[in-house]
MARKEVO-839058 format. One record per residue (C-alpha): residue number from 1; x, y, z; residue in three letters. Coordinates in nm, 2 decimals. Example, Ala and Ser with C-alpha at 12.3 -4.5 7.8 and 13.67 -1.06 7.14 Angstrom:
{site 1 {1.23 -0.45 0.78} "ALA"};
{site 2 {1.37 -0.11 0.71} "SER"};
***
This chain:
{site 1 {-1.68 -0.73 0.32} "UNK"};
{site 2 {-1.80 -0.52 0.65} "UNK"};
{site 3 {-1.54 -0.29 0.80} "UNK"};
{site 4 {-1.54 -0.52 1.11} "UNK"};
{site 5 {-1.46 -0.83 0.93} "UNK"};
{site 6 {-1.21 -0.97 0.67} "UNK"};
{site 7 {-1.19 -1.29 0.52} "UNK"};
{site 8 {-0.88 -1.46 0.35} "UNK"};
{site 9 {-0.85 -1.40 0.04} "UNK"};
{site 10 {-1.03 -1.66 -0.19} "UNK"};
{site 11 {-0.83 -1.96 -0.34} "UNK"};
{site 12 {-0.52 -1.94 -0.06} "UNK"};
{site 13 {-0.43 -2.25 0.09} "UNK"};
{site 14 {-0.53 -2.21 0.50} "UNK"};
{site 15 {-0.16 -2.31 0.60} "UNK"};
{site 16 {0.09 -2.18 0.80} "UNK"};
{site 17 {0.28 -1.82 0.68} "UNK"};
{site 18 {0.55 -1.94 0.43} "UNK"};
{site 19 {0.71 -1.84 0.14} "UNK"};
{site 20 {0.89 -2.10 -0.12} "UNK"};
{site 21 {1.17 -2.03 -0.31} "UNK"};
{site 22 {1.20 -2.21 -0.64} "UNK"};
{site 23 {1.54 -2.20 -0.80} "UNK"};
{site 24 {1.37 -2.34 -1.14} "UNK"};
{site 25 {1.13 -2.11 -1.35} "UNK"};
{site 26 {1.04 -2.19 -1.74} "UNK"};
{site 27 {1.13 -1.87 -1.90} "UNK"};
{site 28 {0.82 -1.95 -2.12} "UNK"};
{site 29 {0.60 -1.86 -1.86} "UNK"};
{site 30 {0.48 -1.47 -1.86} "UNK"};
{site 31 {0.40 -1.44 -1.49} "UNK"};
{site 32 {0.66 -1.71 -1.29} "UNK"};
{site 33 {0.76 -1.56 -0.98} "UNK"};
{site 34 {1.04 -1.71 -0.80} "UNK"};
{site 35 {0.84 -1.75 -0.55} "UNK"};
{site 36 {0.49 -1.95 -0.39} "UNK"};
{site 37 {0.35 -1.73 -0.08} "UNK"};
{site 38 {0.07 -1.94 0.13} "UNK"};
{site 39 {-0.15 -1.76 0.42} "UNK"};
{site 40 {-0.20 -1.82 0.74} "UNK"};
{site 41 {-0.07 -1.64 1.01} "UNK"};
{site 42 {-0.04 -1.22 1.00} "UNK"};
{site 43 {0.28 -1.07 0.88} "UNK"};
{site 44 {0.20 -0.83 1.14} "UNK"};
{site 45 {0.18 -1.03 1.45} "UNK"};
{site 46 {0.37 -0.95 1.74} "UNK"};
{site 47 {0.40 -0.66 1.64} "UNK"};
{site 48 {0.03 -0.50 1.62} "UNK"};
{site 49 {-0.29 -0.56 1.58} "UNK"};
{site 50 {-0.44 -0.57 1.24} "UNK"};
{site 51 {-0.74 -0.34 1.21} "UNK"};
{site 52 {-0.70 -0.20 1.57} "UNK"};
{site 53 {-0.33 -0.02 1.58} "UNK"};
{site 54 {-0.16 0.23 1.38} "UNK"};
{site 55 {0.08 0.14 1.12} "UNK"};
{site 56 {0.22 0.23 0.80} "UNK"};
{site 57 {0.41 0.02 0.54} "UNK"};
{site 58 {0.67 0.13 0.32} "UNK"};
{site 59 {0.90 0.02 0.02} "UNK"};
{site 60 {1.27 -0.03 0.11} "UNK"};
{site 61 {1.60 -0.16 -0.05} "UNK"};
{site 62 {1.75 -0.53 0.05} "UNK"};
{site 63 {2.04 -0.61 0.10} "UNK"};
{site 64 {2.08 -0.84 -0.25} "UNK"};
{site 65 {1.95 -0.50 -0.46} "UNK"};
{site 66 {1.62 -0.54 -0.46} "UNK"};
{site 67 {1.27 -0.43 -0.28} "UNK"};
{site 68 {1.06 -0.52 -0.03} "UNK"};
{site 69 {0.74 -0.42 0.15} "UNK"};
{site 70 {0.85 -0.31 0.54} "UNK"};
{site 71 {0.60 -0.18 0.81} "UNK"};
{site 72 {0.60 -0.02 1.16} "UNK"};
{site 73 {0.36 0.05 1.40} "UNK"};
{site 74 {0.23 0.39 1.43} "UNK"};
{site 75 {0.35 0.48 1.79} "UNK"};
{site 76 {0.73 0.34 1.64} "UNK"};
{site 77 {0.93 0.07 1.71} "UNK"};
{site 78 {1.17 -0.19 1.52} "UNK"};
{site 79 {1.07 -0.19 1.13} "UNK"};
{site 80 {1.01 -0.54 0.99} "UNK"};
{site 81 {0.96 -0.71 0.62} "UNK"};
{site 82 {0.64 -0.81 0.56} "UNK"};
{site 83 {0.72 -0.94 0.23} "UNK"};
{site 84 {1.03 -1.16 0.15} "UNK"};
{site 85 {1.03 -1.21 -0.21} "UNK"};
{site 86 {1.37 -1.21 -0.45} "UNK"};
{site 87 {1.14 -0.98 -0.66} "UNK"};
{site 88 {1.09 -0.58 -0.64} "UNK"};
{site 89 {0.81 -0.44 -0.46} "UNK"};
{site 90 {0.67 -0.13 -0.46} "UNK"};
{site 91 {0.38 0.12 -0.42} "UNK"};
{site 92 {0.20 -0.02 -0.11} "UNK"};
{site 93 {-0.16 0.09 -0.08} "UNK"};
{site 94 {-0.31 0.01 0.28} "UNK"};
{site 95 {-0.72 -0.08 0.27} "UNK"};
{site 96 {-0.90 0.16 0.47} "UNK"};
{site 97 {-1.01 -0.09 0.71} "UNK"};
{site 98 {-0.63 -0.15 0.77} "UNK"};
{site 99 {-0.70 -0.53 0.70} "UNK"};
{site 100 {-0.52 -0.54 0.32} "UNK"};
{site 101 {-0.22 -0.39 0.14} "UNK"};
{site 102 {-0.23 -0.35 -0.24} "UNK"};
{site 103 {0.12 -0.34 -0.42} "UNK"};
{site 104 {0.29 -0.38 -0.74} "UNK"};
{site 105 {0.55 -0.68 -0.78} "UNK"};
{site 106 {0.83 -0.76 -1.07} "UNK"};
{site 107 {0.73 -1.05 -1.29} "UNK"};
{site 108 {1.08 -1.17 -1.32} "UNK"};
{site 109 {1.40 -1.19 -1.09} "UNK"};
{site 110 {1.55 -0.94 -1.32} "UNK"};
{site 111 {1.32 -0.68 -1.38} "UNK"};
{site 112 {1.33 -0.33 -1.22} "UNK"};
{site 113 {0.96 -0.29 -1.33} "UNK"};
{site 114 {0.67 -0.39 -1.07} "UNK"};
{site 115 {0.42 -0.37 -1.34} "UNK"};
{site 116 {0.19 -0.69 -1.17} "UNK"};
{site 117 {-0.06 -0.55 -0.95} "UNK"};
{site 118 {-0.10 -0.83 -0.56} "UNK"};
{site 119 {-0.34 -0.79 -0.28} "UNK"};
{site 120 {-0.17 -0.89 0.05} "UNK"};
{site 121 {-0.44 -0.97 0.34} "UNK"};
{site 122 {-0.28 -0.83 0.66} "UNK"};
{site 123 {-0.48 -1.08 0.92} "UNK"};
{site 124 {-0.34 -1.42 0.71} "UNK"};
{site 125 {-0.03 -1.34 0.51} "UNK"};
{site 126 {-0.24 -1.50 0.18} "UNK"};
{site 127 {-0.19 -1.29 -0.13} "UNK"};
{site 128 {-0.39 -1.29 -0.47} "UNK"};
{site 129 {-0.26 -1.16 -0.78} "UNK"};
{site 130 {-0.51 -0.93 -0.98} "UNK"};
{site 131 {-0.56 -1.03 -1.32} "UNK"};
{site 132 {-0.56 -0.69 -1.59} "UNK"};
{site 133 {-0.60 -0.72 -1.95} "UNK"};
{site 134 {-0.35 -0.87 -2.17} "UNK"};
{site 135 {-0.09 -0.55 -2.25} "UNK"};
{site 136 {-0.19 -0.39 -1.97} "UNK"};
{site 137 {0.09 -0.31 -1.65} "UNK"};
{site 138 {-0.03 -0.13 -1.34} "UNK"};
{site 139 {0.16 0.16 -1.29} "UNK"};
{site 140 {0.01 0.28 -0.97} "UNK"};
{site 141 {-0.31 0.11 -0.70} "UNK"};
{site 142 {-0.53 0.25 -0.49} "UNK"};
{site 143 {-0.84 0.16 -0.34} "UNK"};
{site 144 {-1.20 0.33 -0.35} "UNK"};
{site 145 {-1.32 0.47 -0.02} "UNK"};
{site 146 {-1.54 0.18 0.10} "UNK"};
{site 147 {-1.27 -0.04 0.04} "UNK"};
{site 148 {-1.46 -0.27 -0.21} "UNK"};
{site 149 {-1.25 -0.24 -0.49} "UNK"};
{site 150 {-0.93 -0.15 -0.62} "UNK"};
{site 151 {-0.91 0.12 -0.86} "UNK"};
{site 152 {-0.53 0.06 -1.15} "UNK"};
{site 153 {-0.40 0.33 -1.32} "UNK"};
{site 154 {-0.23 0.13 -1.63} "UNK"};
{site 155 {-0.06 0.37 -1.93} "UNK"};
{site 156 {-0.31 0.53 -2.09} "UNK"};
{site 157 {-0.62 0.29 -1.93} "UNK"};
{site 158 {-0.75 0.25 -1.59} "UNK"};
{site 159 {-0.97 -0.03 -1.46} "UNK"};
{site 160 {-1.16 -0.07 -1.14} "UNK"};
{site 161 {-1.13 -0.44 -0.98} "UNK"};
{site 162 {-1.35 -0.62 -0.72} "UNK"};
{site 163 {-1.14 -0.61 -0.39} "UNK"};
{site 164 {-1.07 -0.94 -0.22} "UNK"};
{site 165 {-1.23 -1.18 -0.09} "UNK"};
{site 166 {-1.45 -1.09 -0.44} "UNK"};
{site 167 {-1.36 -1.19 -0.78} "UNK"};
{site 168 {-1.42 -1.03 -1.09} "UNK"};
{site 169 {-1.33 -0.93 -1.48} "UNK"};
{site 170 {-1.19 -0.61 -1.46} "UNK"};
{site 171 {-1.38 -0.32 -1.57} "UNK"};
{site 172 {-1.19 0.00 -1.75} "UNK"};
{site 173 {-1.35 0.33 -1.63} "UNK"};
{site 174 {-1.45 0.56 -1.88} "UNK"};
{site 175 {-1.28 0.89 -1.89} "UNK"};
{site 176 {-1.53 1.08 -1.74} "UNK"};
{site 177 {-1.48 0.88 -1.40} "UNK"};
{site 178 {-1.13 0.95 -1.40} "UNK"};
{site 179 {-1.17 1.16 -1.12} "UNK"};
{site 180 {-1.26 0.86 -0.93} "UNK"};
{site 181 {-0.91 0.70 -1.01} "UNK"};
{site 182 {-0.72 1.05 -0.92} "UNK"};
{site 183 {-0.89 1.05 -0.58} "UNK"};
{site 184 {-0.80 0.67 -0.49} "UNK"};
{site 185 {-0.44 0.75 -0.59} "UNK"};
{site 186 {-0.41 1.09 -0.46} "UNK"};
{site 187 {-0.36 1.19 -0.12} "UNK"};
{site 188 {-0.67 1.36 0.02} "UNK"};
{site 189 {-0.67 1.52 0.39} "UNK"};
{site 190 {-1.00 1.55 0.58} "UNK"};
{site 191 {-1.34 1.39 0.64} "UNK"};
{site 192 {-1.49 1.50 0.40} "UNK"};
{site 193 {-1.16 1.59 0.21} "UNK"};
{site 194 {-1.09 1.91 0.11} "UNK"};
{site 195 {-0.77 1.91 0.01} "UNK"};
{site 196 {-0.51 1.71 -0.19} "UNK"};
{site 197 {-0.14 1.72 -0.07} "UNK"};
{site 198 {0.14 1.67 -0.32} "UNK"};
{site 199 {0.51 1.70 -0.37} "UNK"};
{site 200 {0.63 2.04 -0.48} "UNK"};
{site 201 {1.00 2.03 -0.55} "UNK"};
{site 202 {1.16 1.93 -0.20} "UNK"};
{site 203 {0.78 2.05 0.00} "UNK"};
{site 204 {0.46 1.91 0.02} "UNK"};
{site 205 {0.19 2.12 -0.10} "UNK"};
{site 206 {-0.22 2.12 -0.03} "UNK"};
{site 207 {-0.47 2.27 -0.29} "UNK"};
{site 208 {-0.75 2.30 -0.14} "UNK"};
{site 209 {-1.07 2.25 -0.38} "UNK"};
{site 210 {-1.06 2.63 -0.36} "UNK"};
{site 211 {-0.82 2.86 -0.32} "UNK"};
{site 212 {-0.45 2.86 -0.34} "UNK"};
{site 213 {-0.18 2.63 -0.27} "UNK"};
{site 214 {0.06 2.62 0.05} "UNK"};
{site 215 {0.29 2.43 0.18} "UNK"};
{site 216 {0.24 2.21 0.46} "UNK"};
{site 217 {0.64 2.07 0.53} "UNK"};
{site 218 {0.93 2.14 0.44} "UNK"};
{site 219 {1.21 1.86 0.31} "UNK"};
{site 220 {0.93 1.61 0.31} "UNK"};
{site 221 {0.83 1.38 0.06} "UNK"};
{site 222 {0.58 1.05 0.04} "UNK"};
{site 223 {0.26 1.18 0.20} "UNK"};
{site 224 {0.04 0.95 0.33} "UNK"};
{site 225 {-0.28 1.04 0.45} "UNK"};
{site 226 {-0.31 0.92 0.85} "UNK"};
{site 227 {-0.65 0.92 0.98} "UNK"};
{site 228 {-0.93 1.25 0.84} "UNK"};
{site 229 {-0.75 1.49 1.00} "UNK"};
{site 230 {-0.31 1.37 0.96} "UNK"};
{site 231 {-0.07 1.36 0.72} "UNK"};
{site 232 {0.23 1.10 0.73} "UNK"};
{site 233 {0.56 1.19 0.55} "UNK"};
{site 234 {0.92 1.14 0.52} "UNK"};
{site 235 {1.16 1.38 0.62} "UNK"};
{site 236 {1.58 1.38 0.67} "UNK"};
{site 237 {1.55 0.98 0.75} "UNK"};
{site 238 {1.27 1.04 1.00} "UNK"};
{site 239 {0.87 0.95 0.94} "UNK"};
{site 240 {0.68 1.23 1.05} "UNK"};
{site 241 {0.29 1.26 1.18} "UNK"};
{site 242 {0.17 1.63 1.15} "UNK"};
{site 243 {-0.23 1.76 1.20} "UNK"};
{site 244 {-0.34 1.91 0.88} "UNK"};
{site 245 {-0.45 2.23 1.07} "UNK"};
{site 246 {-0.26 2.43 1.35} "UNK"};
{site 247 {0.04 2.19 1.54} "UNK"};
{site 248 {0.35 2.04 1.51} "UNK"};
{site 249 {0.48 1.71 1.35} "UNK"};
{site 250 {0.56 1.46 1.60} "UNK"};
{site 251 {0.81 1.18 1.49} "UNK"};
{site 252 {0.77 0.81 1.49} "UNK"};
{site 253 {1.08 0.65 1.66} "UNK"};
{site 254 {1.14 0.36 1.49} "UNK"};
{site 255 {1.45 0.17 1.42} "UNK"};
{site 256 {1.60 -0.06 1.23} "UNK"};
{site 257 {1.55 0.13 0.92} "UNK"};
{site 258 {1.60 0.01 0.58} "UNK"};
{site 259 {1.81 0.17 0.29} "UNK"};
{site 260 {1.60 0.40 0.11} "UNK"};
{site 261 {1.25 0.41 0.27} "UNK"};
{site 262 {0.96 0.52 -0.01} "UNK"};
{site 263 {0.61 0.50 -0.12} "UNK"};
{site 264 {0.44 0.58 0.22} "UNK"};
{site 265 {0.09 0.42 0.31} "UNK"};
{site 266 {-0.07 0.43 0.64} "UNK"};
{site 267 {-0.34 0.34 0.87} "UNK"};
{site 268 {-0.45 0.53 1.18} "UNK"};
{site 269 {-0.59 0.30 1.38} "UNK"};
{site 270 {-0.97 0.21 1.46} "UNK"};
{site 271 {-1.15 0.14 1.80} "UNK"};
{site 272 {-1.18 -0.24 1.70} "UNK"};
{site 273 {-0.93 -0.50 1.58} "UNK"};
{site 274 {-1.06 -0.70 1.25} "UNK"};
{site 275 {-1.08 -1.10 1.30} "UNK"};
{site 276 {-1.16 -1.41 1.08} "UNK"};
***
């Protein structure tokens, strides 16, 4: 898929944006959901435009206990759901053509786990759930840096999947590509990166790929790399945008907040919006 175009995902019905609720589940099923999405019109429209703005997209509490995926645009504004499941969602991972969010969803109505790993294409609403091997539960998704595929850190495995619109068995990575997992994950500022930035107690930290660690904010916490040379963050209720080098942190004003935002990804923003 080329950076300046993104096709629904493969196998999603071309209707409008819905999601079904099904009271009724067989227990005997491993993977019911209590839910049937269908694609067809952006979660993000009216609001911005995929591939072109500046957004980032968050995990938040509901009202009825549990969690959904939530975005804004990057210049602020009203927060809105873009998922509406009665299962928890968590751990989005934004594309880095902006057109896809990876996630991690409960199984069950129940569970407090999201060990199921969903890709969510921004421009349709369709989603596709990515098959891992039997036993295995994602713990945490990220994507490689041409976008391509999706790269699951499961237990004590980790397996590298063909990103939508592709299909594919997945593939574990042998230990000495590890490091190709950690950078997916991780949260890596500049172009090329030089540093990654993590949380250290109640700061963020960079470690440069030599040198010491510093801190980079104070009371902050889910970094989010924004563009080659931003970081994204929480901090006291607010989402933050600060330059990795010299400057100060300029806050989003959004509103309409959820309980509990977490689990920041973002997108900068590109000179050209994505179409079908």
């Amino acid at each position: 898929m080329s950076s300046e175009q993104a096709a629904p995902l493969a196998g999603s019905p071309p209707t409008a944006h819905c999601v079904l609720r099904t009271a009724h589940c067989s227990l005997l099923t491993a993977y019911c959901l209590l839910l049937t999405a269908c694609g067809g019109i952006s979660p993000l429209r009216k609001h911005a435009i995929v591939g072109r703005d500046s957004y980032a997209v968050f995990a938040a509490d509901t009202p009825d206990g549990g969690a959904d995926l939530f975005a804004v645009r990057g210049d602020g504004g009203p927060v809105f759901p873009i998922t509406f499941t009665p299962v928890r969602e968590a751990e989005p991972a934004l594309s880095p053509d902006g057109s896809m969010v990876a996630f991690l969803r409960a199984r069950r109505l129940q569970d407090t786990l999201t060990p199921s790993v969903w890709v969510m294409n921004l421009l349709t609403g369709a989603e596709r759930r990515i098959e891992l091997p039997a036993g295995s539960d994602g713990e945490a998704v990220g994507w490689s840096r041409d976008g391509r595929s999706l790269l699951v850190s499961a237990g004590h495995f980790a397996y590298e999947v063909p990103a939508p619109p592709e299909r594919g068995t997945p593939r574990a990575v042998p230990p000495l590509q590890w490091f190709r997992v950690d950078s997916a994950l991780g949260v890596f500022v500049g172009d090329p990166p030089f540093a990654r930035v993590y949380q250290c107690e109640e700061s963020l930290c960079a470690a440069p790929a030599r040198g010491s660690p510093a801190s980079v904010a104070a009371d902050a916490r889910d970094p989010a790399r924004w563009g080659p040379d931003s970081l994204a963050y929480f901090s006291n209720g607010e989402l933050l945008v600060r330059p990795v080098g010299p400057g100060k942190a300029r806050r989003v004003p959004w509103t309409g907040v959820p309980p509990n935002p977490r689990e920041l990804s973002a997108f900068a923003g590109s000179s050209r919006a994505i179409r079908l």
